[in-house]
C-alpha distance (Angstrom), angle and dihedral (degrees) to the residues before:
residue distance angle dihedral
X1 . . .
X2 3.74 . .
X3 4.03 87.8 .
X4 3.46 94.0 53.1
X5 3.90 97.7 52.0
X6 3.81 86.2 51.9
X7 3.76 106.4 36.3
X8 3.59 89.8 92.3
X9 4.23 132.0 41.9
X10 3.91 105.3 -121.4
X11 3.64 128.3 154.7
X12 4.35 80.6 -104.4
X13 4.03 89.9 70.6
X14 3.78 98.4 50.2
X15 3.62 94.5 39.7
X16 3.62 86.3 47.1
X17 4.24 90.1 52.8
X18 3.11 102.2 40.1
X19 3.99 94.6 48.6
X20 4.10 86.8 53.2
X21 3.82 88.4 44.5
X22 3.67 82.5 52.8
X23 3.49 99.1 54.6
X24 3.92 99.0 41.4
X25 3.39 88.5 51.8
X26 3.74 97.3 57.8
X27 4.04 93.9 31.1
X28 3.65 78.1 65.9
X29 3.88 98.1 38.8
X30 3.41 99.2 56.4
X31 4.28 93.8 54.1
X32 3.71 84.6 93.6
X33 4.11 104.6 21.7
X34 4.00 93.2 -174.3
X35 3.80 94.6 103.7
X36 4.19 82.7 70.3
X37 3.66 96.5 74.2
X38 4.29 93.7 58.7
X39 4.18 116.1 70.1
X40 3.92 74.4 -149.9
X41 3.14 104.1 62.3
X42 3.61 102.3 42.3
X43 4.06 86.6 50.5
X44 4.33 73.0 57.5
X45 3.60 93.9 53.4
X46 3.88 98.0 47.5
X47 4.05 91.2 44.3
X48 4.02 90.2 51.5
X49 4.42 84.4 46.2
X50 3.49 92.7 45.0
X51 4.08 92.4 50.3
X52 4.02 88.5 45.7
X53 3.93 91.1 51.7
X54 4.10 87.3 50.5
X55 3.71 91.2 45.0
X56 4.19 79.9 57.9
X57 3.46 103.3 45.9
X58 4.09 85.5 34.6
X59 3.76 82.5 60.6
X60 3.91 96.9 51.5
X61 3.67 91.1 41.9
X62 3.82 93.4 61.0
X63 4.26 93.1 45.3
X64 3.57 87.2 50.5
X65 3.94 111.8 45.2
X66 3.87 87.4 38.5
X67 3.99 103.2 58.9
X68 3.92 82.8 -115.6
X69 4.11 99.3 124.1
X70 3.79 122.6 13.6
X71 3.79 117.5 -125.2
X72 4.01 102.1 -51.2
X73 4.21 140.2 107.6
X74 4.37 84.3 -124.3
X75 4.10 86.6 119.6
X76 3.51 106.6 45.0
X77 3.79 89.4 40.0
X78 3.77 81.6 49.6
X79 3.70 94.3 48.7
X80 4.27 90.1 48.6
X81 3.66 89.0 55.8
X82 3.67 101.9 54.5
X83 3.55 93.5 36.4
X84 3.75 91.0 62.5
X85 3.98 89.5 59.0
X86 3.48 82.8 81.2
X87 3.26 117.7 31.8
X88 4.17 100.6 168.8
X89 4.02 77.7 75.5
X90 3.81 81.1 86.9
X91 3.59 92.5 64.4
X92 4.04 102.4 46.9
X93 3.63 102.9 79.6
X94 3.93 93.1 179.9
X95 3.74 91.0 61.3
X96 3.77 91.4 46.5
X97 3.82 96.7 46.5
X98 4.49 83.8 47.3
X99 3.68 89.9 52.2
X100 4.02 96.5 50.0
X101 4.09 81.7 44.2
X102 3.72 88.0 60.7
X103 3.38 96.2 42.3
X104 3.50 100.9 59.7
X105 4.29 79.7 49.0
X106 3.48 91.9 58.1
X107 3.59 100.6 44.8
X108 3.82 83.5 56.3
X109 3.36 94.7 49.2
X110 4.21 103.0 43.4
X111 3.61 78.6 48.8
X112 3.95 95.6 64.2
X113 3.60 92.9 79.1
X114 3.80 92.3 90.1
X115 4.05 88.6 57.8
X116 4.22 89.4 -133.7
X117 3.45 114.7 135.1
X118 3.51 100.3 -3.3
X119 3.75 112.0 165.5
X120 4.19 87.0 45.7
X121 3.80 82.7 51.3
X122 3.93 99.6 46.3
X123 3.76 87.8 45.3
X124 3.67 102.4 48.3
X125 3.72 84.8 55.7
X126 3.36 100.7 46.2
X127 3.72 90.2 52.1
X128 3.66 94.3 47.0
X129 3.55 92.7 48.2
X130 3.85 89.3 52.9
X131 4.25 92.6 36.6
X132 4.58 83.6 58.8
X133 3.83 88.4 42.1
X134 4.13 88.0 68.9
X135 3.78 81.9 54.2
X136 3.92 98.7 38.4
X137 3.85 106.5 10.3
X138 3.83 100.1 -157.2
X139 3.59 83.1 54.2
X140 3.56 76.1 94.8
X141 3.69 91.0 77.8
X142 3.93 89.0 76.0
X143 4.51 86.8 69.3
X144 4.40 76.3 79.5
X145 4.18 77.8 58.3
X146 3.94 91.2 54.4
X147 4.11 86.0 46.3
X148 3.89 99.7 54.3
X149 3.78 87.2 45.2
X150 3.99 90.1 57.8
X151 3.94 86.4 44.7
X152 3.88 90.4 51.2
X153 3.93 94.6 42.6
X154 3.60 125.6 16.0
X155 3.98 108.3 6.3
X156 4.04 94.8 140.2
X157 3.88 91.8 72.5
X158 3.81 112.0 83.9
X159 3.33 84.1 -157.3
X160 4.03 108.9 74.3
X161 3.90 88.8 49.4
X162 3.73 83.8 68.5
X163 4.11 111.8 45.8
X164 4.00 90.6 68.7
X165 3.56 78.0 66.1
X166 4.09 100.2 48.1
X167 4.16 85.1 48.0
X168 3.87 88.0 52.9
X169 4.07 85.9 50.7
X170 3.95 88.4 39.2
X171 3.69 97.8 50.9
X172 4.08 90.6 38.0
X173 3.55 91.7 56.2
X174 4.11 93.2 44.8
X175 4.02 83.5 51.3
X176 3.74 93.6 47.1
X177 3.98 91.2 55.7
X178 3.96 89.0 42.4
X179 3.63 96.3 57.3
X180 3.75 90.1 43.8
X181 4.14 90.4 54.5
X182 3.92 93.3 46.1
X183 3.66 98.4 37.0
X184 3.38 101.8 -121.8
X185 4.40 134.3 139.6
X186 3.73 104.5 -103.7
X187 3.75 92.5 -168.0
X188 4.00 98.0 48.6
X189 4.01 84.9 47.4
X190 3.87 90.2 57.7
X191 3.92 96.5 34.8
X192 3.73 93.1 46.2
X193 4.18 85.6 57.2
X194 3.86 103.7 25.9
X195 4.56 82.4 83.6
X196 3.74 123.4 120.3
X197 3.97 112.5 -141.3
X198 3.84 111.2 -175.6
X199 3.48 93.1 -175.9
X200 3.78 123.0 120.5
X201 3.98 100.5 -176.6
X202 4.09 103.6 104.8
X203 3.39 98.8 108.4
X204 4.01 110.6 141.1
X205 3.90 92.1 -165.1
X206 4.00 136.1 -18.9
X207 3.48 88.8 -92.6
X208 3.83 87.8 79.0
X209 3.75 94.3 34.8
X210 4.02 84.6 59.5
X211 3.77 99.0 53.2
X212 3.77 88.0 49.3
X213 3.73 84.6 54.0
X214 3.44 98.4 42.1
X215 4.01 100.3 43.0
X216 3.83 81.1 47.8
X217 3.23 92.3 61.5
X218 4.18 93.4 54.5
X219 3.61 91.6 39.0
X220 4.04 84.8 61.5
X221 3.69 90.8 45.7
X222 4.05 100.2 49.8
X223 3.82 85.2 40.2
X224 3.52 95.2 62.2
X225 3.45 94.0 38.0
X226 3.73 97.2 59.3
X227 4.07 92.0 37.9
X228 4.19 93.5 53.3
X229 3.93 92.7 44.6
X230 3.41 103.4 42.3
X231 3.68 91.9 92.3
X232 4.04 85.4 60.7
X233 3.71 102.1 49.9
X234 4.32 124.9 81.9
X235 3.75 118.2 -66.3
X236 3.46 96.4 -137.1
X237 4.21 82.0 64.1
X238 3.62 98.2 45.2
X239 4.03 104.6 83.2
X240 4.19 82.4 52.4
X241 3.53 98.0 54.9
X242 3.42 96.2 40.3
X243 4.15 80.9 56.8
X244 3.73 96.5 42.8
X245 4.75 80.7 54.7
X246 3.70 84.0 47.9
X247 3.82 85.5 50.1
X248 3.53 96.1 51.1
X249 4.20 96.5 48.0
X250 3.98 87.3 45.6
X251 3.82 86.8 53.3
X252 4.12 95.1 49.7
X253 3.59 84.3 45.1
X254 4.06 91.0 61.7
X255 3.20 88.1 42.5
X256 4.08 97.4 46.6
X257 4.22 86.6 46.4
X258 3.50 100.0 44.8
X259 3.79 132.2 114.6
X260 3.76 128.7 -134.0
X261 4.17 82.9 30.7
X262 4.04 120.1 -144.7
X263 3.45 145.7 145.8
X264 3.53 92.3 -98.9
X265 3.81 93.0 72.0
X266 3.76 86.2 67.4
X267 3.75 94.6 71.9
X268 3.72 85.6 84.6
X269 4.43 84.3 67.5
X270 3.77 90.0 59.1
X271 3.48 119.2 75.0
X272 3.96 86.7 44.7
X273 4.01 84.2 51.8
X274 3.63 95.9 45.3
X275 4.24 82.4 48.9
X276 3.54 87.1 54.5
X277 3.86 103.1 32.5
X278 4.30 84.3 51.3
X279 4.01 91.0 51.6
X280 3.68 93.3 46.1
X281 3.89 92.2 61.9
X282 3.90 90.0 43.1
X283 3.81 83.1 56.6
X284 3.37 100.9 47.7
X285 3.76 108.5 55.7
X286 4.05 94.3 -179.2
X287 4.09 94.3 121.2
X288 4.05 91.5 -157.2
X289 3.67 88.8 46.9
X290 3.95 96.3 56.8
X291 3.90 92.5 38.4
X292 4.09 89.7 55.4
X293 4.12 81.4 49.3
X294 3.79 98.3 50.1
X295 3.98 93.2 39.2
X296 3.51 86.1 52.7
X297 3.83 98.9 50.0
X298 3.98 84.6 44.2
X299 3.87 91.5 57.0
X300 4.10 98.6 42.4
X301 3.87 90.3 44.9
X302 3.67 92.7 47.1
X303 3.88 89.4 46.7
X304 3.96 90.5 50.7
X305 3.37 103.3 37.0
X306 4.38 99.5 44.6
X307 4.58 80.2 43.3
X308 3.45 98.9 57.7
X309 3.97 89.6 52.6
């Protein structure tokens, strides 16, 4: 049943997603309903829901202009589900402005494959990348992203080894000029991020320690997935999803490296999951096997999401 609502794009899907992100996002809003008595942070609220809705339709765009999913809702359903394994994700607006950063990275980057416009699109990325690093700083990680495109696509040109480094300069200088407007120590603000924490001991409860577990456990099984079939799928596709695998190690090394550790950080794994997740059920055409996968999902990420409450 669930295949069949999403085996095609209509209007019906995204309504359908963005009426359940809607809900999740204010079943989880209104734990702690303080943020109702300041204008300002309701303005918050709707900025942080109105970058999680891009992220989404971000997320569809990329599957869809690439060749990466055929007509269907499988990735943003995909996406919904994981994101509900952690649902304080909805609070962290840092991590969710990062992740729509990186996004709009990788789209330029998956992109690349058709060689138009490549310096613009090696650029963009790079500054994106280094724009959600302010936010998330081992965001930078994802610049190694923008160097294995220009491996897989346009390597011969000296030139597109060296814009990563003109955004760094660009996005320094715009920094610079920020901190000088708003007062604030440029240096501290880098220093104070730019720390490697190895440490995996944050948990609040074992609530969160079992949706780590459990979305560990489908990360593993998507991963292998896409690794042992790549072999089978188009040519044309394989340089992109060996970038979207490269995507999703990059992003559990932020997450691995990063201070102040949480769940949240792992937001920046899902929209290369839900890439992965969507292609898997594309691959396998067995209808009972891909319903038994999406009830599952549907069950753990209820579970997680409606324990963590």
């Amino acid at each position: 049943m669930i295949t069949s609502v999403f085996r095609k794009s209509t209007p019906l899907n995204y309504s359908l997603v963005v009426i359940l992100i809607l809900l999740f996002f204010f079943l989880f809003q209104i734990q702690d309903p303080s943020w109702t008595s300041s204008s300002f942070l309701v303005f918050q609220k709707i900025i942080l829901l109105c970058f999680i809705l891009a992220s989404f339709f971000l997320v569809n765009f990329i599957v869809k202009k690439n060749g990466l999913s055929k007509d269907n809702g499988y990735s943003i359903f995909f996406y919904l589900l994981f994101l509900l394994f952690f649902p304080t994700i909805f609070s962290n607006s840092n991590i969710i402005y990062a992740n729509f950063f990186v996004l709009l990275a990788v789209r330029r980057l998956i992109s690349l494959q058709s060689l138009k416009s490549s310096k613009e699109k090696i650029f963009d990325a790079s500054f994106w990348i280094l724009v959600a690093s302010l936010f998330q700083f081992w965001s930078i990680l994802f610049l190694i992203l923008v160097f294995i495109s220009i491996i897989f696509h346009v390597s011969r040109d000296y030139r597109h080894w060296i814009l990563p480094f003109i955004a760094l300069l660009s996005v320094g200088v715009l920094f610079l000029l920020t901190s000088l407007i708003f007062n604030f120590d440029a240096v501290s603000f880098i220093r104070e991020r730019a720390v490697v924490d190895f440490r995996i001991d944050y948990f609040k409860n074992n609530y969160e320690n079992g949706a780590l577990s459990i979305y560990a456990s489908v990360v593993l099984f998507f991963l292998f997935s896409m690794i042992t079939t790549l072999s089978n799928r188009p040519q044309i596709l394989h340089s992109s999803f060996k970038k979207i695998v490269a995507y999703f190690v990059l992003a559990v090394a932020v997450y691995v490296l990063s201070p102040n550790k949480s769940n949240d950080i792992l937001l920046l794994t899902i929209p290369p999951l839900a890439m992965m997740a969507a292609s898997h059920v594309e691959y396998v055409q067995q209808k009972l096997s891909n319903e038994i996968v999406f009830y599952l999902l549907i069950l753990c990420s209820a579970f997680t999401f409606f324990s963590q409450l």
